[in-house]
C-alpha positions in Angstrom: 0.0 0.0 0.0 1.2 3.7 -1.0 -0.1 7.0 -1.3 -0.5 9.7 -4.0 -0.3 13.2 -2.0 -1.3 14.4 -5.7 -5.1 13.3 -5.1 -4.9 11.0 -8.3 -5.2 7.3 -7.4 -4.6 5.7 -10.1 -1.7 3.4 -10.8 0.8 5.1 -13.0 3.4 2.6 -15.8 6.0 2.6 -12.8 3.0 1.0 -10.3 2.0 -1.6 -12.3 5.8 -2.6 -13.1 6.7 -2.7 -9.1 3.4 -4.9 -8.2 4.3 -7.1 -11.1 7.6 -7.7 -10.1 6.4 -8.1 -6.1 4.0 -10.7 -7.8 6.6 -12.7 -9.3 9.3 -12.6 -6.6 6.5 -13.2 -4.3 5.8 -16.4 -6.3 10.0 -17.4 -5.9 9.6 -17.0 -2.5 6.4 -18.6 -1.9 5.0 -15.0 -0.1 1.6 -14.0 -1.6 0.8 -11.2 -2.6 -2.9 -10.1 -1.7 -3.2 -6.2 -3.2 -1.5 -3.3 -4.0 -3.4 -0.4 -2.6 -3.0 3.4 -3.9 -4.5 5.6 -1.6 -5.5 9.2 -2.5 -7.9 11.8 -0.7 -10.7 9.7 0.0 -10.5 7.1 -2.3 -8.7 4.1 -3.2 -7.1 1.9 -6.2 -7.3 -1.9 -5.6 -4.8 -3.9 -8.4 -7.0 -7.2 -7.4 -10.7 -5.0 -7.6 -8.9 -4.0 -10.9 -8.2 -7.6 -11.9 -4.5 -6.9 -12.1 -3.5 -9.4 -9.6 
């Protein structure tokens, strides 16, 4: 989970490259990953609501 102080929550290029890569070494190291969760103002991006996990 992160914030964007900018009030835009959704996941920029360099977001979806860092979840995918927590994904995978995730997977190597047989840690799940549940979500990646942007927060912004009073509202939220979910990478699994998103179906990106």
């Amino acid at each position: 989970m992160h914030n964007h102080p900018s009030g835009n929550c959704n996941a920029s290029e360099e977001d979806r490259n860092l979840t995918k890569k927590l994904v995978e070494a995730g997977k190597i190291l047989d840690i799940p990953v549940f979500d990646h969760i942007i927060i912004a103002g009073n509202t939220y991006y979910s990478f699994v609501e998103k179906g990106l996990i």
